[in-house]
C-alpha positions, 0 to 999 in steps of 0.5 A: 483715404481715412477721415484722419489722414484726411483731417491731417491734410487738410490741417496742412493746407489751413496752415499753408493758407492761414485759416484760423478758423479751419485750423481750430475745427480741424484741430477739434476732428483731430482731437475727439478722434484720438481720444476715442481711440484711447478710450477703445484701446483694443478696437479700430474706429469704424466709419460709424464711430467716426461719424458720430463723433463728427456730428457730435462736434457740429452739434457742439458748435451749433448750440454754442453758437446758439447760446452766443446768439442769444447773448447777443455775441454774433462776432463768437456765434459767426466763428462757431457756424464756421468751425462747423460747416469746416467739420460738416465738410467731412460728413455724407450730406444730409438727406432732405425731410422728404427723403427721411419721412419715406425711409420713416415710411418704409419702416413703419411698414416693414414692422407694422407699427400702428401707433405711438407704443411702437415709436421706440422700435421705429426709432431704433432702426430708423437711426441705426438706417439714418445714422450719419445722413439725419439729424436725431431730432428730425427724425424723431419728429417725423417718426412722431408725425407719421404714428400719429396719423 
């Protein structure tokens, strides 16, 4: 099933339920989708395309939750970590930082990368290798870590 006729159903049964807050996250998917797809008139949206605006919204979320937090708004930060694990449900789970620091290896090796001058080309695969299973930034931090050992 496609990420929007899953979404679509979903969006049923938070209705049949009354979930608010899985309604509004769903609602969100719902949105960036179609407008992704006004914005690439010619071309169907990949599974890739979908992921990355799937992480998107997660990230939204949790740096407005953040951001929330820190002017001690925890009832709007709450709301925030909801809408995203609602929308995480939908992404392939993430891999472990052991699991990302060995694919990170296995690169590093694969293109015989010594130190911090090669970080752009690692990174390149890396995050096309990790797109959807990893968070950027922990990528990077391992990248980081691995090329300067």
């Amino acid at each position: 099933m496609s990420l929007e006729k899953e979404v679509m159903h979903q969006m049923k049964e938070a209705m049949k339920s009354k979930d608010t807050i899985a309604l509004e996250a769903l609602r969100a998917i719902k949105s960036a989708i179609l407008l992704e797809k006004t914005k690439q008139k010619d071309k169907e949206l990949t599974s890739a395309d979908e992921m990355k605006i799937l992480q998107k919204l997660v990230k939204q979320r949790k740096d407005s939750a953040e951001i929330y937090r820190q002017q001690n708004r925890d009832d709007l930060a709450e709301t925030e970590l909801a809408q995203a694990a609602v929308i995480e449900k939908f992404l392939p789970t993430p891999l472990t930082p052991d699991e990302v620091e060995l694919v990170v290896y296995n690169i590093i090796k694969e293109v015989g990368a010594a130190s911090m001058k090669d970080m752009g080309r690692v990174m390149g695969i890396a995050s096309k290798e990790l797109a959807g299973k990893a968070d950027g930034k922990m990528i990077s931090e391992i990248v980081k870590k691995k090329l300067s050992e």
